[in-house]
N, CA, C and O atoms as a Tinker XYZ file with bonds, in Angstrom:
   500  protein
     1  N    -13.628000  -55.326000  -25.268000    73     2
     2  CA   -12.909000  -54.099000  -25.528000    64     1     3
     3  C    -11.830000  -53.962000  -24.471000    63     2     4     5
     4  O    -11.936000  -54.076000  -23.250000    81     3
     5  N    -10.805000  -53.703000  -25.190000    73     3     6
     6  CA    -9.473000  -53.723000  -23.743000    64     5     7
     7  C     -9.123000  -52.213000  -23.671000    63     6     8     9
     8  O     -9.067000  -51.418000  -24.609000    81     7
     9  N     -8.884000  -51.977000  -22.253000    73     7    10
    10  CA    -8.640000  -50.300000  -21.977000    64     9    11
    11  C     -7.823000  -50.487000  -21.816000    63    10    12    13
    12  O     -7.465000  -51.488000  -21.196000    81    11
    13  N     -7.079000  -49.635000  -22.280000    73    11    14
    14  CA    -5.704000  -49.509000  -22.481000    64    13    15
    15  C     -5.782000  -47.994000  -20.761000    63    14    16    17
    16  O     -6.740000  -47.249000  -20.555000    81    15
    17  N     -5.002000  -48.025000  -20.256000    73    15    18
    18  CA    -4.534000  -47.242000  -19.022000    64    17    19
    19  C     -3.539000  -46.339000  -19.359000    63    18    20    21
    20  O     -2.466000  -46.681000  -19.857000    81    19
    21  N     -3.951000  -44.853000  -19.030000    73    19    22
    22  CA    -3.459000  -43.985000  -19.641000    64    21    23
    23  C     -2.404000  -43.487000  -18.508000    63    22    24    25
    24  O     -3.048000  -43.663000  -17.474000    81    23
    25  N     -1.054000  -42.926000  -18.108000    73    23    26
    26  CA    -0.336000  -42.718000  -17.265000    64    25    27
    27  C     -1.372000  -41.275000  -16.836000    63    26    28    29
    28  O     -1.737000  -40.750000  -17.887000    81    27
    29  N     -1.884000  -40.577000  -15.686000    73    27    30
    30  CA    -2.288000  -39.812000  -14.939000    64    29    31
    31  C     -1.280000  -39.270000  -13.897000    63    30    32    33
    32  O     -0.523000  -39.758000  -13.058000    81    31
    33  N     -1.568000  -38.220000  -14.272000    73    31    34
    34  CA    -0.401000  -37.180000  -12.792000    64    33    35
    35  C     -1.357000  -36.586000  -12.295000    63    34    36    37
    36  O     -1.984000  -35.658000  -12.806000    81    35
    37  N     -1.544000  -37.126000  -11.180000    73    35    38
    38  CA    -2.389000  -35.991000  -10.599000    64    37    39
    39  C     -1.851000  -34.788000   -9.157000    63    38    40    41
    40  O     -2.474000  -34.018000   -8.427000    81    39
    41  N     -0.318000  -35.198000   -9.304000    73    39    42
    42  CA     0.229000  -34.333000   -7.763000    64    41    43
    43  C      0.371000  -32.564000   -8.982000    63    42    44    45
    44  O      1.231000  -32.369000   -9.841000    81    43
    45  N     -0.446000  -31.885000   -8.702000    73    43    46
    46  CA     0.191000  -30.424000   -9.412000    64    45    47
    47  C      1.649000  -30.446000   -9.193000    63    46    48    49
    48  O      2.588000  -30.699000   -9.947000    81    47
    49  N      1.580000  -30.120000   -7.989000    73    47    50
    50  CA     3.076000  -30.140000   -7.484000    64    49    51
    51  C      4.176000  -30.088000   -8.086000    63    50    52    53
    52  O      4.923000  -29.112000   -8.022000    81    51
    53  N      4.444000  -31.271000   -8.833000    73    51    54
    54  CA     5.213000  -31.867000   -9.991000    64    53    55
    55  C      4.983000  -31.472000  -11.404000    63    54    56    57
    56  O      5.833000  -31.670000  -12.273000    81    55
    57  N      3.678000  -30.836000  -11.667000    73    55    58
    58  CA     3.754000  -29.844000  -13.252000    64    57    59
    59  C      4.634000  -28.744000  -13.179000    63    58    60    61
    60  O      4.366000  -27.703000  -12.581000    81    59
    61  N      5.968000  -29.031000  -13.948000    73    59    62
    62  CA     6.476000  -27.637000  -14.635000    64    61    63
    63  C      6.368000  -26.970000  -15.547000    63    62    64    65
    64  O      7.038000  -27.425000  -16.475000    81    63
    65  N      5.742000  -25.890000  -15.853000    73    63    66
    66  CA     5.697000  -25.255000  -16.861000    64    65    67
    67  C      7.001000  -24.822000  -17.917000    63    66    68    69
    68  O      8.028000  -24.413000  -17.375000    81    67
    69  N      6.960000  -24.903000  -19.236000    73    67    70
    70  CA     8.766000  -24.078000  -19.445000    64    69    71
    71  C      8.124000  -22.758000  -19.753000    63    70    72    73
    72  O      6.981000  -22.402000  -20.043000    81    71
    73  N      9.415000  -22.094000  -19.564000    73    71    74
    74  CA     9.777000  -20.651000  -19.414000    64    73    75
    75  C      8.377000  -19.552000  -20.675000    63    74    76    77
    76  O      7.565000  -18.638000  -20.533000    81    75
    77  N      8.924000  -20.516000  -21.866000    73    75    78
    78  CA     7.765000  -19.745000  -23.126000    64    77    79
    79  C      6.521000  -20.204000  -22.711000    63    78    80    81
    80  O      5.635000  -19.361000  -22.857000    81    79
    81  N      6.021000  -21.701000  -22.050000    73    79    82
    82  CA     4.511000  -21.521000  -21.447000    64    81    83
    83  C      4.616000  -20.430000  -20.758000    63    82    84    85
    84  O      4.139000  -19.552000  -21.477000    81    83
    85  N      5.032000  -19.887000  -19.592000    73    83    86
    86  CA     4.465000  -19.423000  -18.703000    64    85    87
    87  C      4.609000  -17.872000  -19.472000    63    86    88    89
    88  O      3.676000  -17.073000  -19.392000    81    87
    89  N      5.920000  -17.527000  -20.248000    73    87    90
    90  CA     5.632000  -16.252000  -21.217000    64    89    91
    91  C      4.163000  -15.903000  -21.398000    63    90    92    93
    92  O      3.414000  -14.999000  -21.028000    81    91
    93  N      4.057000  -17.218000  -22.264000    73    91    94
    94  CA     2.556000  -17.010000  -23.263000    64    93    95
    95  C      1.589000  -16.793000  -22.555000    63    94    96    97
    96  O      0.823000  -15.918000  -22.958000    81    95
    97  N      1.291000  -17.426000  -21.381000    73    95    98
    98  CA    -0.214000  -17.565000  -20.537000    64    97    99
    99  C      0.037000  -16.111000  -20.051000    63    98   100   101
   100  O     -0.723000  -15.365000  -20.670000    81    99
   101  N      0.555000  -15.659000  -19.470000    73    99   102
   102  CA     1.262000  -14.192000  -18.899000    64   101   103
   103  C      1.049000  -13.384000  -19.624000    63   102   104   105
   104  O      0.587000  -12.377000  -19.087000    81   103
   105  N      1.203000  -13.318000  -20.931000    73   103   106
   106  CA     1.025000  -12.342000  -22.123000    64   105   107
   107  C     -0.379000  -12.590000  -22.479000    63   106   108   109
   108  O     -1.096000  -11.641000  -22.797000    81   107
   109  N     -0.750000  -13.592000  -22.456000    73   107   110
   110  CA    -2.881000  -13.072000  -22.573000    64   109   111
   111  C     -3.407000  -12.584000  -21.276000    63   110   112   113
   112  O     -4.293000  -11.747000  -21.110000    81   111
   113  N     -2.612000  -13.344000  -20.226000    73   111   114
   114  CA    -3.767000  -12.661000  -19.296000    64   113   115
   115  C     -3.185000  -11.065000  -19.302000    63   114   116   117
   116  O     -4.103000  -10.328000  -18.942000    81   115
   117  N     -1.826000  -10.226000  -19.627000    73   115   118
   118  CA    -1.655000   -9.508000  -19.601000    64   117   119
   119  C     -2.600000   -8.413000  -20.532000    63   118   120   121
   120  O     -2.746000   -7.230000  -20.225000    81   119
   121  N     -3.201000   -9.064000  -21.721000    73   119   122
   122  CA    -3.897000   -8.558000  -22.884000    64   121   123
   123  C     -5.061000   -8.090000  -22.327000    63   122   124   125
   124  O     -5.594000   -7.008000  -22.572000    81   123
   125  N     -5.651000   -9.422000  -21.141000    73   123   126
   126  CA    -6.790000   -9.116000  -20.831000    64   125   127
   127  C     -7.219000   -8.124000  -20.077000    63   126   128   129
   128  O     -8.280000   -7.576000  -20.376000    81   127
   129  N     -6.362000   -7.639000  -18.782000    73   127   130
   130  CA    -6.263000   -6.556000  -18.041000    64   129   131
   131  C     -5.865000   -5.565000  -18.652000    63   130   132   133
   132  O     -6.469000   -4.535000  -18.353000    81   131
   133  N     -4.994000   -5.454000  -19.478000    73   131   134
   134  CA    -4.759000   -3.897000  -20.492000    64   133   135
   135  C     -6.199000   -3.401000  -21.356000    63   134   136   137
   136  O     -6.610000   -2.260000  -21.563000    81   135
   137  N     -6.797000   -4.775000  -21.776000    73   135   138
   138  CA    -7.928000   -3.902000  -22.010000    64   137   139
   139  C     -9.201000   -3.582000  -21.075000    63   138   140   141
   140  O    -10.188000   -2.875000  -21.282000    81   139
   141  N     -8.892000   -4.206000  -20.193000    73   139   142
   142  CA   -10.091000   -3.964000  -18.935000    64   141   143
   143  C     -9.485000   -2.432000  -18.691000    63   142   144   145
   144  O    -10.234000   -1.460000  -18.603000    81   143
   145  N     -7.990000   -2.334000  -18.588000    73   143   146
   146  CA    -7.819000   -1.222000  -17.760000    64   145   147
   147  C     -7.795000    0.014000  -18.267000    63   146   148   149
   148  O     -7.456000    1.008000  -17.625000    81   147
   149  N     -8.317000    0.005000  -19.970000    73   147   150
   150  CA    -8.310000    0.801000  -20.515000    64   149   151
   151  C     -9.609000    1.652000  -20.637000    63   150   152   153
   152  O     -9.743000    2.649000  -21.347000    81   151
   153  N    -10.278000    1.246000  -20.053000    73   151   154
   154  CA   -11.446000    1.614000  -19.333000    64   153   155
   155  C    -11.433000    2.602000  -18.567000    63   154   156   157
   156  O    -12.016000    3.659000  -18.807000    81   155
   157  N    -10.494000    2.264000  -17.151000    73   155   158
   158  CA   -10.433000    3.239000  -16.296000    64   157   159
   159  C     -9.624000    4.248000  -16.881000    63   158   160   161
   160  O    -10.002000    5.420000  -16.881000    81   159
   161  N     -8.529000    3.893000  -17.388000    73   159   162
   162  CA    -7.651000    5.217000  -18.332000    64   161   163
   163  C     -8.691000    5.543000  -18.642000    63   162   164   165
   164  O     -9.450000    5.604000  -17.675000    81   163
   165  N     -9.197000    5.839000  -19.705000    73   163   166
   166  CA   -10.547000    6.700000  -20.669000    64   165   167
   167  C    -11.287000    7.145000  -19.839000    63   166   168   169
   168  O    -11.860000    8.138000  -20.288000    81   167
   169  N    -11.654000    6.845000  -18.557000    73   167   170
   170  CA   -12.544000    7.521000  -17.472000    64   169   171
   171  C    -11.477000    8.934000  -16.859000    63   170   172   173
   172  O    -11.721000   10.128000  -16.684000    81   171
   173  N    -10.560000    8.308000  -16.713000    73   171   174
   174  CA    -9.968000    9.600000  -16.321000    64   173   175
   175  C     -9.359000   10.222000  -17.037000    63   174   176   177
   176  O     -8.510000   10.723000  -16.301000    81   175
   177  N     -9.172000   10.587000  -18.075000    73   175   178
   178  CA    -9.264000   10.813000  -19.255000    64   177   179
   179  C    -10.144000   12.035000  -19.534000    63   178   180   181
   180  O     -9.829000   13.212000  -19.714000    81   179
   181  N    -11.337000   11.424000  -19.519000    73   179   182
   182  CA   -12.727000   12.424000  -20.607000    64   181   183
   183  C    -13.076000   12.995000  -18.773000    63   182   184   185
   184  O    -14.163000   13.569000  -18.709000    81   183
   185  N    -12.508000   12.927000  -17.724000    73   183   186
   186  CA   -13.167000   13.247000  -16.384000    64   185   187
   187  C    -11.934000   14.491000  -16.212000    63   186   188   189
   188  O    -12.496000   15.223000  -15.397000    81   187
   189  N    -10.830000   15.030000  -16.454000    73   187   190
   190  CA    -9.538000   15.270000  -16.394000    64   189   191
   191  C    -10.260000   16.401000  -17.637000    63   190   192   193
   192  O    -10.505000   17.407000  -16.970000    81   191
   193  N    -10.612000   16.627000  -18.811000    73   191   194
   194  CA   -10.572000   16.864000  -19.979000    64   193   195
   195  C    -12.080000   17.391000  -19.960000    63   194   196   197
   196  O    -12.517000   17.706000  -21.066000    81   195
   197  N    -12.770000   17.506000  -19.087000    73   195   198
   198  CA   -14.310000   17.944000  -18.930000    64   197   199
   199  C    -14.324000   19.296000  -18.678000    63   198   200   201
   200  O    -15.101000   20.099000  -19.195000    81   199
   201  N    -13.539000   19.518000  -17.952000    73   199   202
   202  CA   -13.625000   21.037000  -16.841000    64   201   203
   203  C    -12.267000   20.849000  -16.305000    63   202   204   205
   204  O    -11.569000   19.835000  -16.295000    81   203
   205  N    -11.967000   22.391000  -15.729000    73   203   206
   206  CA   -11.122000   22.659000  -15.007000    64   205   207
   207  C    -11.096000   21.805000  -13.281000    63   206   208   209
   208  O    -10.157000   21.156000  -12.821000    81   207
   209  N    -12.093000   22.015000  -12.787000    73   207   210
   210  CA   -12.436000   21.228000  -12.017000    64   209   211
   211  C    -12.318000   20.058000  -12.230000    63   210   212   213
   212  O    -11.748000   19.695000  -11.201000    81   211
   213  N    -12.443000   19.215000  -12.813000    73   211   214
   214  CA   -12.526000   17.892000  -13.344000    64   213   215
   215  C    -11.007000   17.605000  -13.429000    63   214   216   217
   216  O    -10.510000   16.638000  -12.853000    81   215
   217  N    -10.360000   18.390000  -14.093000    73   215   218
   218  CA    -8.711000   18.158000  -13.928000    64   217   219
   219  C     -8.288000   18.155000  -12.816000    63   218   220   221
   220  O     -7.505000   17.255000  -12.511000    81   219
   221  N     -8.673000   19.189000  -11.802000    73   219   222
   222  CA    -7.993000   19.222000  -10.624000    64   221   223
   223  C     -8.320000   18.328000   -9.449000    63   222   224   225
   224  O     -7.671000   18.155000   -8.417000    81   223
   225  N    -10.018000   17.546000  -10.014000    73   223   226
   226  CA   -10.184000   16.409000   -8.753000    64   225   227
   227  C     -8.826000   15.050000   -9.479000    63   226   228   229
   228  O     -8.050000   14.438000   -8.744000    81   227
   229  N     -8.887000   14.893000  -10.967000    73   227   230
   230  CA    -8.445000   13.609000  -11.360000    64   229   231
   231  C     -6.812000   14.047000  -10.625000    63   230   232   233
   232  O     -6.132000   13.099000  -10.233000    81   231
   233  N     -6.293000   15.354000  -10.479000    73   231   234
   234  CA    -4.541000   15.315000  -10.403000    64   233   235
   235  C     -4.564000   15.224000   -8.907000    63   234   236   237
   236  O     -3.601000   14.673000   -8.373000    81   235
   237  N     -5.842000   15.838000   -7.920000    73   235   238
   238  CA    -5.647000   15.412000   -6.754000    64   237   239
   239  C     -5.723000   13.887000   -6.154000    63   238   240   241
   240  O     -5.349000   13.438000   -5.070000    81   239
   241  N     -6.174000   13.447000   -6.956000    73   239   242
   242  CA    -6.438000   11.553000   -6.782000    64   241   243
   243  C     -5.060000   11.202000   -6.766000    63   242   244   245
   244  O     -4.768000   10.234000   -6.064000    81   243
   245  N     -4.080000   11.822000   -7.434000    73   243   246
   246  CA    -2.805000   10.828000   -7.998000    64   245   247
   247  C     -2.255000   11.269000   -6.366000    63   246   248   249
   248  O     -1.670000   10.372000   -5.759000    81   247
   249  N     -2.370000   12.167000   -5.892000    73   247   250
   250  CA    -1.818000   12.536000   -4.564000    64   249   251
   251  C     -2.076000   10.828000   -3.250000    63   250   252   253
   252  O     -1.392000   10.474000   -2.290000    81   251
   253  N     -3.303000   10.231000   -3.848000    73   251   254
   254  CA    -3.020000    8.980000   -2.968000    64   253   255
   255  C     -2.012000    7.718000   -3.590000    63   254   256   257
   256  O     -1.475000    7.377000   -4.643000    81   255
   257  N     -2.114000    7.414000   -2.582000    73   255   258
   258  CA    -1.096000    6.325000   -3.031000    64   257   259
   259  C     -1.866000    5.047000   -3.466000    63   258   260   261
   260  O     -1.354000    4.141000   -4.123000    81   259
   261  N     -2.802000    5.064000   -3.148000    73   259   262
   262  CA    -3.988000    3.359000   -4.042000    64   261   263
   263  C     -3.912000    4.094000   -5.670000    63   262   264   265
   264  O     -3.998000    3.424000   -6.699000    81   263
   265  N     -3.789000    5.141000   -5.646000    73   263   266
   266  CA    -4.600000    5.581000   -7.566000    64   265   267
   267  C     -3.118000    5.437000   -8.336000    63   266   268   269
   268  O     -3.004000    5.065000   -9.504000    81   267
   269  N     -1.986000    5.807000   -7.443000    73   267   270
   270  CA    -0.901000    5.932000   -7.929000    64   269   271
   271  C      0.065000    3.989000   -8.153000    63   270   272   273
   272  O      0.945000    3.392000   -8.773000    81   271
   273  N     -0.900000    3.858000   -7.192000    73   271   274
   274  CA    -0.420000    1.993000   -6.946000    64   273   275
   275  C     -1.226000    1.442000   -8.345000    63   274   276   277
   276  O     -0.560000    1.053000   -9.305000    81   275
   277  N     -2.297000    1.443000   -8.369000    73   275   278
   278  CA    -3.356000    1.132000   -9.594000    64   277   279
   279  C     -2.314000    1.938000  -10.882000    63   278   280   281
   280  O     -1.529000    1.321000  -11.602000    81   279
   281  N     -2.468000    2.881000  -10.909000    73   279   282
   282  CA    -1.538000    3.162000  -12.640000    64   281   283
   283  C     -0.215000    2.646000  -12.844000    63   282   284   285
   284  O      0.437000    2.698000  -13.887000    81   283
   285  N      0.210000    2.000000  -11.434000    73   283   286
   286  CA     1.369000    1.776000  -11.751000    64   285   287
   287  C      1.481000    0.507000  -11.876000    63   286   288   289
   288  O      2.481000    0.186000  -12.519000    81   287
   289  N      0.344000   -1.009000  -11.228000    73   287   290
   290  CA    -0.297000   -1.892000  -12.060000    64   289   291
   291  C     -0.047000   -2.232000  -13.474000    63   290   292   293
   292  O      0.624000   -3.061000  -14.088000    81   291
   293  N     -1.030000   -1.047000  -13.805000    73   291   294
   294  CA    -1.623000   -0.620000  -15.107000    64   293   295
   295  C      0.001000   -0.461000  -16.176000    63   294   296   297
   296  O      0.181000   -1.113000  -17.205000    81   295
   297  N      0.640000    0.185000  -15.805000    73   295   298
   298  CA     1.839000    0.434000  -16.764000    64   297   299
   299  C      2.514000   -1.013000  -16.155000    63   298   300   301
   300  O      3.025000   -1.545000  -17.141000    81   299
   301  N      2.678000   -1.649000  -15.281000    73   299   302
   302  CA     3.601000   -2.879000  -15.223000    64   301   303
   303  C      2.802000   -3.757000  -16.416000    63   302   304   305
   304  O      3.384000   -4.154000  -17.425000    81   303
   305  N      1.621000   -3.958000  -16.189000    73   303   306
   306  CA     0.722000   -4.595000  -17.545000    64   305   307
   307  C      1.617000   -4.315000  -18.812000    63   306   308   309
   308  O      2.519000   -4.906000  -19.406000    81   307
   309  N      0.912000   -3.093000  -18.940000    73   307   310
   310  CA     0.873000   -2.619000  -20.340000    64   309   311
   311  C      2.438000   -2.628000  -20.701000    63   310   312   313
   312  O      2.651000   -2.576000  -21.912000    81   311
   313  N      3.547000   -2.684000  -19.895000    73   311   314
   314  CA     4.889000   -2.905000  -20.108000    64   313   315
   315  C      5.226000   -4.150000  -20.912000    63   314   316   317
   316  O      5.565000   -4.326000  -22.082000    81   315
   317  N      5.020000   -4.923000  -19.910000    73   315   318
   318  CA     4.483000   -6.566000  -19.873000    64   317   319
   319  C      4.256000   -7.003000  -21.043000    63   318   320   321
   320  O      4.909000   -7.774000  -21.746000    81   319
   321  N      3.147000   -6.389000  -21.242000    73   319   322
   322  CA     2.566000   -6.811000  -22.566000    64   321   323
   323  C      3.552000   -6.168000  -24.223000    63   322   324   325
   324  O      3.917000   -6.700000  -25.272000    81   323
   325  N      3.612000   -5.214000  -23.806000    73   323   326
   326  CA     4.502000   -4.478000  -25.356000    64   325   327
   327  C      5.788000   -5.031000  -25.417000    63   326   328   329
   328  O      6.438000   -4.787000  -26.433000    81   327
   329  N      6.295000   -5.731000  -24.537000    73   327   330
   330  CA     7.677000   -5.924000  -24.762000    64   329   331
   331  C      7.234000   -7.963000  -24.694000    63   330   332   333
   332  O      8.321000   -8.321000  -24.241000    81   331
   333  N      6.749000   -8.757000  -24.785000    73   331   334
   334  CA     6.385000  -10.186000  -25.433000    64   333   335
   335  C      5.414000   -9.810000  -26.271000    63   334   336   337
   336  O      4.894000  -10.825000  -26.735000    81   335
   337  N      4.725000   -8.448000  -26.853000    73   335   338
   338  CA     4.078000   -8.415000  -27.964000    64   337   339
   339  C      4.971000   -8.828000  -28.967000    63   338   340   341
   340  O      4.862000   -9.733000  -29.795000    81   339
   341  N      6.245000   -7.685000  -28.674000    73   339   342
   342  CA     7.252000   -7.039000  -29.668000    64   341   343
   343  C      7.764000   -8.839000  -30.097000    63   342   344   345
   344  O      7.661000   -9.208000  -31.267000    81   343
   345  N      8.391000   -9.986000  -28.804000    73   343   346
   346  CA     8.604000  -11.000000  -29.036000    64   345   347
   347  C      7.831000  -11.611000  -29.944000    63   346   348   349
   348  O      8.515000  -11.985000  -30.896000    81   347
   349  N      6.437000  -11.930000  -30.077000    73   347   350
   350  CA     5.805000  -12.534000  -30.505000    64   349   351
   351  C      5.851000  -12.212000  -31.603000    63   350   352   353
   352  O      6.221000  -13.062000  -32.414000    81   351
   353  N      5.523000  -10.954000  -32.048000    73   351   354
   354  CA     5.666000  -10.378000  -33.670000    64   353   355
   355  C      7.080000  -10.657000  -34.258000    63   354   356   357
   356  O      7.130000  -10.789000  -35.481000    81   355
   357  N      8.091000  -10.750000  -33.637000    73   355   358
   358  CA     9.895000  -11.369000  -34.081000    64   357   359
   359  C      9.441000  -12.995000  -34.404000    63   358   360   361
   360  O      9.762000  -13.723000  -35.342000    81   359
   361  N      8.643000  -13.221000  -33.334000    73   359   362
   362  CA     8.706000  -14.821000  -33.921000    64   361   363
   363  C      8.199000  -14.936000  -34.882000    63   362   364   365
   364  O      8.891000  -15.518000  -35.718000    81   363
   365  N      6.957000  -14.551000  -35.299000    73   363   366
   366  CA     6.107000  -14.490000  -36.269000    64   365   367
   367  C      6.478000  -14.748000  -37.667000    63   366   368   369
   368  O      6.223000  -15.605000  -38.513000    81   367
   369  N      7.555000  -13.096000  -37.538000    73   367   370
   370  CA     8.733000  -13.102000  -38.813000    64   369   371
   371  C      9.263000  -14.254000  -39.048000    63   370   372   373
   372  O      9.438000  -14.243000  -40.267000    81   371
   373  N      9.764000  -15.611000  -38.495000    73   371   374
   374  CA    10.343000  -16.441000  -38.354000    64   373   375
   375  C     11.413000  -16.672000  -37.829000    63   374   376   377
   376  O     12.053000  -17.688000  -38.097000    81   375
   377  N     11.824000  -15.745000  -36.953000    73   375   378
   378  CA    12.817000  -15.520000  -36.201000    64   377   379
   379  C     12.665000  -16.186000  -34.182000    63   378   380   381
   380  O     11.635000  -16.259000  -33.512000    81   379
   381  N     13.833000  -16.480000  -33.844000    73   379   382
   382  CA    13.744000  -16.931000  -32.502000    64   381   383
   383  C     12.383000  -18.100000  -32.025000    63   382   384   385
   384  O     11.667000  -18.110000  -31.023000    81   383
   385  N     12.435000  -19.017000  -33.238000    73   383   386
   386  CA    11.160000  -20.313000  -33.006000    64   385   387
   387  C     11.714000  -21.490000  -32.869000    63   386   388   389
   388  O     10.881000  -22.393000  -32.934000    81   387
   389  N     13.455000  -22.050000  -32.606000    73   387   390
   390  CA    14.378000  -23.096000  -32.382000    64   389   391
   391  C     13.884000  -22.745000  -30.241000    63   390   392   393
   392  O     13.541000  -21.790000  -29.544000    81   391
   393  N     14.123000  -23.978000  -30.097000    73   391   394
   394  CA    13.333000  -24.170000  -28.239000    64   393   395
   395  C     14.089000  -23.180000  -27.771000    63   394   396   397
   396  O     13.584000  -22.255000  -27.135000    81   395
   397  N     15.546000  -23.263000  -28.058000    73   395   398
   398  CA    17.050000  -22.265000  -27.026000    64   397   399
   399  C     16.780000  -21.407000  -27.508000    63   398   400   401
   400  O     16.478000  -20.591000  -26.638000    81   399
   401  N     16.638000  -20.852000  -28.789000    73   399   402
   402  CA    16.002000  -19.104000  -28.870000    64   401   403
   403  C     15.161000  -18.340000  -28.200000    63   402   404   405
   404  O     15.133000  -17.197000  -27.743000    81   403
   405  N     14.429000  -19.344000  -28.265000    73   403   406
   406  CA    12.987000  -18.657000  -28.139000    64   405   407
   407  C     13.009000  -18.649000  -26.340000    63   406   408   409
   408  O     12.684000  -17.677000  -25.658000    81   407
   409  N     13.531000  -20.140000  -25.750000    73   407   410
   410  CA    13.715000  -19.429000  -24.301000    64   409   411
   411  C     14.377000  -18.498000  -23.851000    63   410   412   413
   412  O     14.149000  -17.583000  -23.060000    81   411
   413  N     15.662000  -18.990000  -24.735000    73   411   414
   414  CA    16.501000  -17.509000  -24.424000    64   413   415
   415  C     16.051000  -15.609000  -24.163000    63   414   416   417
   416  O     16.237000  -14.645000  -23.420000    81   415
   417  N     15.194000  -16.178000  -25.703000    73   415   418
   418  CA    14.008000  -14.260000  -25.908000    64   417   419
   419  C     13.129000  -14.480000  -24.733000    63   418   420   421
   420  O     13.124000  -13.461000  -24.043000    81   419
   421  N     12.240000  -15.604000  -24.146000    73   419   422
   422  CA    11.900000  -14.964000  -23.453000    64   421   423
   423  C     12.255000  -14.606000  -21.700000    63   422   424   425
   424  O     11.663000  -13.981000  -20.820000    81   423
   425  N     13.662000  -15.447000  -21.790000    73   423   426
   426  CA    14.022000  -14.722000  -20.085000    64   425   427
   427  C     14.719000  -13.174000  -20.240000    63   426   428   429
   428  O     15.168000  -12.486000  -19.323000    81   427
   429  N     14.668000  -12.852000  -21.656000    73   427   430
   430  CA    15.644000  -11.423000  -21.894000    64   429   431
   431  C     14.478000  -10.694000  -21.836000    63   430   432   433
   432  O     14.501000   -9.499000  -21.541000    81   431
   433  N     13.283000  -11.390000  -22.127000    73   431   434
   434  CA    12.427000  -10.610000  -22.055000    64   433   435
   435  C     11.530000  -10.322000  -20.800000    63   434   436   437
   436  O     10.628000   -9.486000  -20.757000    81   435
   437  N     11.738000  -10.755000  -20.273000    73   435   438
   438  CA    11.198000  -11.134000  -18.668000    64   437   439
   439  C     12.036000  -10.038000  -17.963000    63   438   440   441
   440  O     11.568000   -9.497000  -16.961000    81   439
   441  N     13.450000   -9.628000  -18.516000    73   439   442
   442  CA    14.395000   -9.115000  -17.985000    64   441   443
   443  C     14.139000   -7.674000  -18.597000    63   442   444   445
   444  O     14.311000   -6.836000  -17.711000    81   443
   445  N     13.822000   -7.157000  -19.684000    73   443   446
   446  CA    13.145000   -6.291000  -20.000000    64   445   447
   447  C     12.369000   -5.617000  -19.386000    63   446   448   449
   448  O     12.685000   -4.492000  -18.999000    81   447
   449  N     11.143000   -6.166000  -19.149000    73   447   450
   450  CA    10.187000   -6.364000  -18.918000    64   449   451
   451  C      9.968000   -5.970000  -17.337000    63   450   452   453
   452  O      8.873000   -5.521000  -16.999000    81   451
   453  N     11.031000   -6.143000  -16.363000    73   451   454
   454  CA    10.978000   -5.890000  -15.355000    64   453   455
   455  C     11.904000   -4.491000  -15.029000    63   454   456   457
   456  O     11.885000   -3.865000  -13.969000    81   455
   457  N     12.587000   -4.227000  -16.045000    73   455   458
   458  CA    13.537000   -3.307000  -15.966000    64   457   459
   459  C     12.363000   -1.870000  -16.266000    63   458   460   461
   460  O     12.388000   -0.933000  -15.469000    81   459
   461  N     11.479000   -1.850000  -17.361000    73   459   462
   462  CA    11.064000   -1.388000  -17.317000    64   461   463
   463  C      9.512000   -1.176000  -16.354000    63   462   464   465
   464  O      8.747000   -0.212000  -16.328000    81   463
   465  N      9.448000   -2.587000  -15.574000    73   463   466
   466  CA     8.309000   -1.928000  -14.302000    64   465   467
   467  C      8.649000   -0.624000  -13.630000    63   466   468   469
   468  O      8.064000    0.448000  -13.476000    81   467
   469  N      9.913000   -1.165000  -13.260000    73   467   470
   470  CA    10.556000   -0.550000  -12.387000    64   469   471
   471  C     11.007000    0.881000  -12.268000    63   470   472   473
   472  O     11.235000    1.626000  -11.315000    81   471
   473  N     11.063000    1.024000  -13.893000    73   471   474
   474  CA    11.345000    2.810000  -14.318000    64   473   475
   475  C      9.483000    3.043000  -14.497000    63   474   476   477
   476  O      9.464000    4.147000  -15.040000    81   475
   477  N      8.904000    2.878000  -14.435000    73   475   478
   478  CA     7.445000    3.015000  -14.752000    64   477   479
   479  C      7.728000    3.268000  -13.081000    63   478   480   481
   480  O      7.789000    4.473000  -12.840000    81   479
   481  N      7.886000    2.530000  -12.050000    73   479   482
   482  CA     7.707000    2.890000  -10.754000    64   481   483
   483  C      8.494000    3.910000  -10.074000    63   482   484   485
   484  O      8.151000    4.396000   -8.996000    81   483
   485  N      9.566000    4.237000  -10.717000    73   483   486
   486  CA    10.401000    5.558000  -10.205000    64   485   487
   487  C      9.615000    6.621000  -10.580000    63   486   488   489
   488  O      9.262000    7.415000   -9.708000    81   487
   489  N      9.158000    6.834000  -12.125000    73   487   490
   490  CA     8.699000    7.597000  -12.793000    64   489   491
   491  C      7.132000    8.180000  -12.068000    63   490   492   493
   492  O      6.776000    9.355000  -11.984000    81   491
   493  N      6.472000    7.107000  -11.661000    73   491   494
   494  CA     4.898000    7.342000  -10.959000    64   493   495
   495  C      5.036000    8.161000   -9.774000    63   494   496   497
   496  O      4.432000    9.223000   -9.622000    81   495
   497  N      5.999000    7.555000   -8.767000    73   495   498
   498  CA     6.733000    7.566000   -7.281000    64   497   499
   499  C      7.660000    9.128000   -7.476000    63   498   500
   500  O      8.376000    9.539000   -6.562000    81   499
């Protein structure tokens, strides 16, 4: 039996990802923390929505800056995610699936995407 020798890379170093890999992997793990974090939303939430008291411990929390750092996480996510959802569902249609489109959508979307962290962070701040 002859083995044929398969070329192996093993320096990471030298793996580049393109632009729509690293979109895509970014956009699940983004999926995955939006729904973890939808958890803590709904806690403060039904904790906010219990009692009067209950409102006024959840609005005094936002007064630190870790609870206000965490929602603002939370909306860079959930940003993240709705705006390469929105991509993904365009492609779907059959639109922007040629390589230069589709990279193109997603550094506009990257560009999006950060535009709106950022008003999510004025807005928290």
């Amino acid at each position: 039996m002859n083995k044929q020798s398969r070329p192996v890379n093993l320096q990471l170093q030298t793996i580049r990802f393109p632009v729509n890999a690293i979109a895509s992997i970014l956009h699940r793990i983004s999926g995955v923390i939006t729904f973890f974090a939808l958890a803590i939303l709904l806690s403060l939430l039904a904790k906010s929505l219990g009692s009067a008291d209950g409102f006024a411990t959840v609005a005094s929390w936002f007064d630190s800056f870790f609870v206000r750092l965490i929602i603002w996480l939370i909306a860079a996510v959930f940003c993240y995610h709705l705006v390469f959802g929105i991509r993904h569902m365009v492609m779907d249609c059959g639109y922007w699936e040629e390589l230069t489109s589709a990279t193109a959508s997603a550094r506009i979307c990257f560009i999006v995407a950060l535009v709106l962290i950022i008003l999510m962070g004025i807005i928290i701040w």
